[in-house]
N, C-alpha and C positions, 0 to 999 in steps of 0.2 A: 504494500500500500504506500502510497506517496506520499511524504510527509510535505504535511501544510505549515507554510509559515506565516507564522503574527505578526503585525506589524503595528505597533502604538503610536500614537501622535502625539507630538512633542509637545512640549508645554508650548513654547513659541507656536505652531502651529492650533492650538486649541484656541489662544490669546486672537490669533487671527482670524479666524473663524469666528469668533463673537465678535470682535468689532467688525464683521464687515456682516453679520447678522443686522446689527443696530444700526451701521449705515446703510443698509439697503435695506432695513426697517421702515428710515425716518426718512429714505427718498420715496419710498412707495407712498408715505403719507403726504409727501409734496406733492408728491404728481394726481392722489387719490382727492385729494381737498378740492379742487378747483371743478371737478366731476360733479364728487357729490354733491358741491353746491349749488352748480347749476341745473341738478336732476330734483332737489330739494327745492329750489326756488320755483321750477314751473312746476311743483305740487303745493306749493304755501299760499295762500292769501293775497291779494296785492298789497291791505295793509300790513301786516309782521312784514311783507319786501321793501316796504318803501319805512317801515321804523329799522328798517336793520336787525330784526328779530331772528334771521335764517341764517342757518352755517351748516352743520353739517345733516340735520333733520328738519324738513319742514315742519311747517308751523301751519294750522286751520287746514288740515289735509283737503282738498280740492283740484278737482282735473276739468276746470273751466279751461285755462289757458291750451290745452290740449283742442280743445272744442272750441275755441276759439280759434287756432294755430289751422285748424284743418277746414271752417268754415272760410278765413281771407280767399280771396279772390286768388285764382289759378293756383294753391298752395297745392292741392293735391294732384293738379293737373301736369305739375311742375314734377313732382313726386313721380309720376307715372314716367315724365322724359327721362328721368334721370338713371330711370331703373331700366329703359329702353337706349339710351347711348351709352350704358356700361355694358350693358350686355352687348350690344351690335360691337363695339367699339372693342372690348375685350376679347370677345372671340376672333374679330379680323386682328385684331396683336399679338393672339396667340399663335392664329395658323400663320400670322408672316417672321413672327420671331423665331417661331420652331423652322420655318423653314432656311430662315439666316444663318442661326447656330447652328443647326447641323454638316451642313457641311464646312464650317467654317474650325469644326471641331476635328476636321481630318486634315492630312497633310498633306493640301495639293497645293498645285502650282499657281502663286500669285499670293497667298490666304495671307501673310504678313502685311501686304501691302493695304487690301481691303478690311483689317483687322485695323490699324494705324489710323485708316479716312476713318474710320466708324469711330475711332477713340476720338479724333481730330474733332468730331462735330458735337464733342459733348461739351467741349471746350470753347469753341467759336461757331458761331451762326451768324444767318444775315441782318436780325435786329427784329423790331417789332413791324418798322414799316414796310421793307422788304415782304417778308413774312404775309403781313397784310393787303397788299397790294396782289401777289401772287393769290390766295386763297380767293379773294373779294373779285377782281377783275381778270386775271389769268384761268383758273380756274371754273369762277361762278358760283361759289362756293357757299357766297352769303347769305343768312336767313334760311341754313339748312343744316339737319344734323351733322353730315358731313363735314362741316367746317369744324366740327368738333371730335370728330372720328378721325380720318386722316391723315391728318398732319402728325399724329402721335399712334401710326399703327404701328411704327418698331422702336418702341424704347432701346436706349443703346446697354443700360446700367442692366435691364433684364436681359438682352442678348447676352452680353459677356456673361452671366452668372449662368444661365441656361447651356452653352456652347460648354465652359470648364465644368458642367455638369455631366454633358455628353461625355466627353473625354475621359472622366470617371468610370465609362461604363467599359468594361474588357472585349478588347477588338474580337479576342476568339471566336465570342457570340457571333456576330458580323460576318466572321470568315465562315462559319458554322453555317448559316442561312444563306448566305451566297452560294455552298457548294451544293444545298437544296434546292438552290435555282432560283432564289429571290433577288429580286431587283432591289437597288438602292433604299425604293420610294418603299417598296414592301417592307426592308428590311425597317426603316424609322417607323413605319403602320405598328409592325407585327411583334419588333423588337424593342426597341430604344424606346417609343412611349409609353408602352404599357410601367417600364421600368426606369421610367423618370418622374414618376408623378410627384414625388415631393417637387423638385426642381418645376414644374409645369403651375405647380397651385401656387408656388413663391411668383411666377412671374401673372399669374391670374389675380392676388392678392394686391401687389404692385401697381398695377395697373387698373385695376376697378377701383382701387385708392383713389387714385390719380383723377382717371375721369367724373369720379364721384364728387370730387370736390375742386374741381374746375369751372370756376365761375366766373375768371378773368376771360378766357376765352368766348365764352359765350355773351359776356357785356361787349364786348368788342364785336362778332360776328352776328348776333341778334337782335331783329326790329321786333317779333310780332312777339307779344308776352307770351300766348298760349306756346310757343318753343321752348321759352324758358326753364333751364334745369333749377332743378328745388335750391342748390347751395347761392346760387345767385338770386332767386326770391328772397330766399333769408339772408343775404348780406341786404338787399335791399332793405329790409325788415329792420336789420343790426342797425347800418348805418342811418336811414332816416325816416323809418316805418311805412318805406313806401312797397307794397305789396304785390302793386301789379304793375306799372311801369317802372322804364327809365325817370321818367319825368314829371308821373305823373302824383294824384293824392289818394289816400285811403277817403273813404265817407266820413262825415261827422260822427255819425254814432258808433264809430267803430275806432276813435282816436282814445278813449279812457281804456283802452285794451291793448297800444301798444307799450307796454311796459315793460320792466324785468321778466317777470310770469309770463308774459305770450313768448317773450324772446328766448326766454331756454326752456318754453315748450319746444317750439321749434327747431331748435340745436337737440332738443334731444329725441326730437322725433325725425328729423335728419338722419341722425346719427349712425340709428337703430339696423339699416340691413349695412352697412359693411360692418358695426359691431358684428353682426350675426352668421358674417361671413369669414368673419377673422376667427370666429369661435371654432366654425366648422374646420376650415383648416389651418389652425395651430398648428399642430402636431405636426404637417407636412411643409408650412413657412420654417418652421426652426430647422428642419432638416434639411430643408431646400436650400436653407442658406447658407447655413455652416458646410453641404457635400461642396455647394457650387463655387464657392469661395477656396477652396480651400485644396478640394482634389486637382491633380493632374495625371 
């Protein structure tokens, strides 16, 4: 039988361990405060919000500002684009980044060079009006989802992570499917994705991030409200409780509701599906990013 060895931790190692217990106790509590208060505040009362009564529990439990938040003008409508340009927007980033990295992940002839421009442009771009003028008039882009999809269907930060993911996976397989008569395209089908999924949901996670709370884009490329993705209703909302235009006003009777309470109803009815999607894939984000970072 094998003899097992002990291994004890040292005093100096135990001493480090609790302090870095307490400080990432007392950061999780940094980061946790400003959450809870805004999920407390759009369940408390307007007034405990406007006496300064709420911190980390609300106060007159009520889910007006919710029912409020979801009655404004285009909020749900806004809710519904946003759930339909991540999804559009995220699947055409998926199939074009997985098609980038992959063969960028094998060693043919040219791949340093096109590796280098792709680094090149995370660095340097043509600017805002450039940019603009291309989508707007080059294209015809404007006042279309498209103008929000396109321009960001290959993330460069997701390709390099997804490609040194590739690379990860042992060419034998590859040569193994090839001698069974699979083609390239079969082999990434049949092979390579089934057994990159961590790697695939890190850059799925990334990227419905991304589009989800892209709201500068959309102020720039959209006239008709009813387009409007929900994070730019709610900065409108933030910055000057305006709901449903650029320009325009909320109704009278509906200005005693734009308060703290409507406003992190909102944020945290926002929030709610990529929390819900970060929950679903944790487990394969953490993986995704430590194999893709890290293997070669």
């Amino acid at each position: 039988m094998p003899s097992i060895s002990i291994y004890r931790k040292s005093r100096g190692y135990r001493i480090f361990e609790r302090f870095n217990l307490v400080g990432l106790s007392l950061l999780m509590l940094i980061l946790l405060f400003p959450i809870l208060n805004i999920v407390s505040v759009s369940m408390s009362s307007p007034s405990a919000v406007i006496a300064g009564k709420v911190s980390f529990f609300p106060k007159g439990i009520n889910f007006k500002a919710y029912a409020r938040a979801i009655e404004q003008p285009y909020f749900m409508r806004s809710f519904v684009n946003s759930i339909i340009y991540t999804v559009v927007g995220g699947t055409i980033s998926l199939i074009l980044t997985t098609l980038c990295a992959y063969p960028l992940s094998k060693k043919i002839k040219g791949r340093t060079y096109v590796i280098v421009f792709i680094m090149l442009t995370m660095f340097f771009n043509g600017g805002m009006i450039p940019n603009y003028l291309v989508i707007t008039r080059w294209l015809g882009l404007r006042d279309t989802m498209w103008a929000l999809v396109l321009p960001f269907a290959v993330n460069q930060f997701t390709m390099i992570i997804l490609m040194t993911f590739f690379r990860g996976i042992p060419q034998a397989l590859e040569e193994a499917a090839s001698l069974d008569g699979y083609n390239p395209f079969q082999i990434l089908i049949h092979i390579i994705i089934p057994l990159s999924i961590p790697g695939l949901v890190t850059v799925v996670l990334f990227n419905s991030l991304f589009l989800w709370n892209n709201w500068f884009h959309a102020l720039l490329y959209f006239d008709t409200a009813t387009k409007f993705p929900v994070m730019l209703i709610l900065r409108n909302l933030v910055q000057g409780g305006d709901m449903a235009t650029k320009g325009g006003a909320i109704s009278g009777d509906n200005i005693q509701f734009v308060s703290a309470s409507l406003k992190s109803a909102a944020i945290v009815f926002s929030a709610i599906p990529m929390t819900v999607l970060y929950l679903i894939g944790q487990k394969y984000f953490i993986k995704g990013v430590m194999l893709g970072s890290l293997k070669e």
